[in-house]
Structure formats: C-alpha cells, structure tokens
C-alpha positions as CSV (number, residue, x, y, z in Angstrom):
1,X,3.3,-12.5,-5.4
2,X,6.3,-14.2,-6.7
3,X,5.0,-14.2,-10.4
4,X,4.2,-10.1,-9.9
5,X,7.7,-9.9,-8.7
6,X,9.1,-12.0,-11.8
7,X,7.3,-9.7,-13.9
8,X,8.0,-6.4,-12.3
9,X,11.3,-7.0,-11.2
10,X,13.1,-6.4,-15.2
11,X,11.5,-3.0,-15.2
12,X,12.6,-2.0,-11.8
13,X,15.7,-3.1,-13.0
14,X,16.5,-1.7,-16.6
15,X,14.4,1.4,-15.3
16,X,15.8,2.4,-12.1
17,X,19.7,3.2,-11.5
18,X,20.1,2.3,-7.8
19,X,19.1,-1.6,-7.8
20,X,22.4,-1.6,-10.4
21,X,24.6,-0.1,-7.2
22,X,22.8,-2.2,-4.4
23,X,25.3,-4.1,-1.8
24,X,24.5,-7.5,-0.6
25,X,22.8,-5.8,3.0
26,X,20.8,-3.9,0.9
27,X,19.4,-7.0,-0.6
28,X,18.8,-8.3,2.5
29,X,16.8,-5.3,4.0
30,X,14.8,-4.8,0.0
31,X,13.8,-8.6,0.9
32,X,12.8,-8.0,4.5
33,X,10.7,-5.6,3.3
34,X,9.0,-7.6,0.9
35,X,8.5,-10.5,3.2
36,X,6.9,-8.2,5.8
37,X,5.6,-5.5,3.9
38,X,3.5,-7.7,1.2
39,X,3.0,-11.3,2.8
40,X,2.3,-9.7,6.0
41,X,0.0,-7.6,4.7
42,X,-1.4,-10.2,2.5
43,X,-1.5,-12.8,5.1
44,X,-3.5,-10.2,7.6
45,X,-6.1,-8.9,5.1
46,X,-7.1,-12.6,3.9
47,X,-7.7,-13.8,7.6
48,X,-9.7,-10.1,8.5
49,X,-11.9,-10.3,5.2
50,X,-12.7,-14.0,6.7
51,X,-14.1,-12.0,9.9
52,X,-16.1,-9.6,8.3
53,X,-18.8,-8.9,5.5
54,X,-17.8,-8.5,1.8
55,X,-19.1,-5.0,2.0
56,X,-17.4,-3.5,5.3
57,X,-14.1,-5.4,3.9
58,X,-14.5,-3.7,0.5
59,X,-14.4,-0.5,2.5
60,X,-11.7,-1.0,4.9
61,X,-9.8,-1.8,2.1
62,X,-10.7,1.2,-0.1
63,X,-9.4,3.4,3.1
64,X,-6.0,1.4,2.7
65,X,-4.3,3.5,-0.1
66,X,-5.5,6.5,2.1
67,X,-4.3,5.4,5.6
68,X,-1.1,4.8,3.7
69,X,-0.3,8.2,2.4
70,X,-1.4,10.2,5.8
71,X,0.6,7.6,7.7
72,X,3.9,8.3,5.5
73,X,3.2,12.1,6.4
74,X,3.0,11.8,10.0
75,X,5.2,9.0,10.1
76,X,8.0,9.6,7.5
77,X,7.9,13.2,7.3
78,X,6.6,12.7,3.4
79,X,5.4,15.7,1.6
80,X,1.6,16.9,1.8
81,X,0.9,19.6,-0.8
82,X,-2.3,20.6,-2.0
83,X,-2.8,17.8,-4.8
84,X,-1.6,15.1,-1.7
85,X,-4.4,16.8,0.6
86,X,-6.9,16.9,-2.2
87,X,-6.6,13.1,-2.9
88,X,-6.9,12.0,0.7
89,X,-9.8,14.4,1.1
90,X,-11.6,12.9,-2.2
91,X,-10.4,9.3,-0.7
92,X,-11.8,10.2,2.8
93,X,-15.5,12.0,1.4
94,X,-15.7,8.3,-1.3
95,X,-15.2,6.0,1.7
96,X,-17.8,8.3,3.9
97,X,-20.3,8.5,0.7
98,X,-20.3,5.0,0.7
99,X,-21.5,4.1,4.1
100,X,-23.5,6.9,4.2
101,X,-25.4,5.7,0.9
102,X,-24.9,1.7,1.4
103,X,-28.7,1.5,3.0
C-alpha cells in the first residue's frame, strides 16, 4: 500500500486541483480514510479468504466492485443511470453465471 501510494500520489497531485487547496484537517480526514478504508479492508479480506475456499473467495471478491457502486447509491445518494444499472446488472448475471456453471 505504501509504495501504491508513493507512486500514485504525484499524479493525484499534479493532476487534480483540490489536494493543492487542502487544509491541515483535511489531511487528517484524506488519511483516516485511507487507514480505514484500504488497511481495513485489506486486513478483513486476507483473514476471510483464510476461512474459505479459493473459489467462493474469488467470487465474493468479484461482487466487491459491485456491492460498492449499489451501496454508494443507496447510501450516498450517487447517480444510477442506465450505463451504472447496466454494469451492475452485467456484474450481478457474471457472479451468478459463475456459480451457476462452477460444477
């Protein structure tokens, strides 16, 4: 994590205007986030994937990136048009084909 944030961090920099403006509390809360958000998550999926099959942990985490985006509508309001609903649908019917099909 720390050499992915070495890495992406210039970019985010040089190619986004409002880490330039951020305060010294919005550091704090961009870091909070981090710690939580990525190490958390981190931390959680290694000691699950230790619980559970290679296959049922390769599926739970290819409904990740789709669990994501329908909990930021619900959640945070985010904006579902019909390319949004059309990618969790395809993301929904791939998870479904696969453990319909894994026998």
């Amino acid at each position: 994590m720390l050499i992915a944030c070495l890495v992406l961090a210039p970019f985010t920099w040089l190619l986004t205007k409002r880490f330039a403006h951020a305060k010294r509390s919005d550091w704090w809360v961009i870091a909070a986030i981090s710690l939580f958000g990525m190490v958390g998550f981190t931390a959680a999926m290694l000691f699950g994937m230790r619980l559970t099959t290679g296959v049922i942990g390769s599926t739970i985490m290819s409904a990740t990136p789709a669990v994501t985006a329908a909990a930021a509508v619900v959640f945070f309001g985010a904006a579902m048009n019909w390319r949004t609903s059309g990618a969790l649908a395809l993301a929904v019917a791939g998870i479904v084909m696969i453990n319909l099909l894994r026998t």
